[in-house]
N, C-alpha and C positions, 0 to 999 in steps of 0.2 A: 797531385800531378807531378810531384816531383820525385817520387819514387820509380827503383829500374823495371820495375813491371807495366808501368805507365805509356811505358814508350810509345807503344803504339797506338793509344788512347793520343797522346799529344800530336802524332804526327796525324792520324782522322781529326783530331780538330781541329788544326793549323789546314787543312786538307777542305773543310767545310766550309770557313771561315773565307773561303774561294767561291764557293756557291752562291745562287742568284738568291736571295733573300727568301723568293717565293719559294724553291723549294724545299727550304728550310724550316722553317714556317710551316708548308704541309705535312713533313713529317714530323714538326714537332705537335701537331694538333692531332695525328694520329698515337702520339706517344700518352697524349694527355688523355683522350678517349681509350687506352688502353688501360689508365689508372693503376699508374706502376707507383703509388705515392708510400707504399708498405713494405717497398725494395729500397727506396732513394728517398732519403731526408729531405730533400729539400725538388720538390717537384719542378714543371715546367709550369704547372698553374700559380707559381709566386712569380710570375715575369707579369712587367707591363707590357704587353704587346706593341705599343706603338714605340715604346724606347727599344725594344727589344727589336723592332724591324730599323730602326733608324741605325744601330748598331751595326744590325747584319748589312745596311746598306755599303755601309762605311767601310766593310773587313772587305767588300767584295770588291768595293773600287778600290784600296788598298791594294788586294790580292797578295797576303801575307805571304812570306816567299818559307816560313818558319812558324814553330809554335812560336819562338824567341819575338820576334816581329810581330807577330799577332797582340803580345801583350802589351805590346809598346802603342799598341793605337790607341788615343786619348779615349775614353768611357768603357773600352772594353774594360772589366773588372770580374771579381766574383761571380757574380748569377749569372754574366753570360758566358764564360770557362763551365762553370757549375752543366748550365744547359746544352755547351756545345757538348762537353765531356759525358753527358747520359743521352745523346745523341747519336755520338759516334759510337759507343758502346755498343745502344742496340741496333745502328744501322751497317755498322763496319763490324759488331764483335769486337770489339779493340777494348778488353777492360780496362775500369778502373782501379790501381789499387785498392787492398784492403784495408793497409797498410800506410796508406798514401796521406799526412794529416790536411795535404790542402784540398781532399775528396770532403771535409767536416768545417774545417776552418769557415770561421766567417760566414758560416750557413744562418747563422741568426742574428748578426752584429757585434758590437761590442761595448760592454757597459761607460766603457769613457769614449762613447762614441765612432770609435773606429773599427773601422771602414764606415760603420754607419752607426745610428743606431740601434739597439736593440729591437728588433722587429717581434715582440712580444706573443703578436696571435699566428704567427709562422710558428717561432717557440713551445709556445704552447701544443700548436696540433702537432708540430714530431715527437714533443712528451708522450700524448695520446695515444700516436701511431706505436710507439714503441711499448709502452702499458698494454695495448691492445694484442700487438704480438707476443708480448711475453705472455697473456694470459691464454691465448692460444695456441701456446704451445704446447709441445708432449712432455714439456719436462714433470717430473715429481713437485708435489705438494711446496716440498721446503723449498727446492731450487726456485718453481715463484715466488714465490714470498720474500727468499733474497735479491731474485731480481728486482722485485717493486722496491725495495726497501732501498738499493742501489739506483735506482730511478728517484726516489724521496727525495735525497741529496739534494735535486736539483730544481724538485718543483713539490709543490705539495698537493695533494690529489682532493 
């Protein structure tokens, strides 16, 4: 989110973050029934729903005037930026960068704990997801094999 091609990703979130909770929520359950989870690391199906509406309650009484202000409200964190930002993507068009390391950051914890910790079977299924693309891809023979090999690194299959 902090890259200059974000911008407009940040300002649809800071922008959503105003919205009534419920219609949030609907489009995010249309997002989840769309099963974009083979585009985006880290899905809308890894939220808790009831924390994740108590959130959205909070940004809208809030009514964040800024992305800046948005992140300053106490429990907003990671997964709900994560979720507002692949929301506003596909509800505004507003990418995210490609570019961008807090688009990856913290998508699965962190081994000493922070932000949380390691959420292991999230972990797990984007190794999957990515093993799975790579092998359906059109690339040549060798170019998979280097990419599982380059996936190995991190998990073992």
């Amino acid at each position: 989110m902090v890259a200059s091609e974000a911008e407009s990703n940040r300002h649809a979130v800071a922008h959503l973050a105003k919205e009534k909770p419920e219609k949030i929520e609907a489009e995010a359950k249309n997002i989840v029934e769309c099963n974009l989870s083979s585009r985006h690391p880290v899905t809308l199906g890894d939220l808790n729903p009831r924390y994740f509406h108590k959130i959205l309650l909070k940004t809208y009484e809030r009514q964040p005037k800024n992305f800046q202000s948005l992140l300053e409200i106490e429990g907003v964190g990671p997964k709900t930026i994560r979720a507002l930002a692949l929301i506003a993507e596909l509800l505004y068009g507003a990418p995210i960068s490609t570019r961008d390391p807090a688009q990856y950051s913290f998508a699965h914890g962190g081994k000493d704990g922070y932000p949380y910790p390691v959420d292991r079977p999230n972990y797990d299924r984007s190794i999957e997801i990515m093993k799975r693309a790579v092998e359906q891809s059109r690339l040549g023979n060798q170019e998979i094999t280097n990419a599982i090999k380059r996936l190995q690194r991190f998990y073992q299959f």
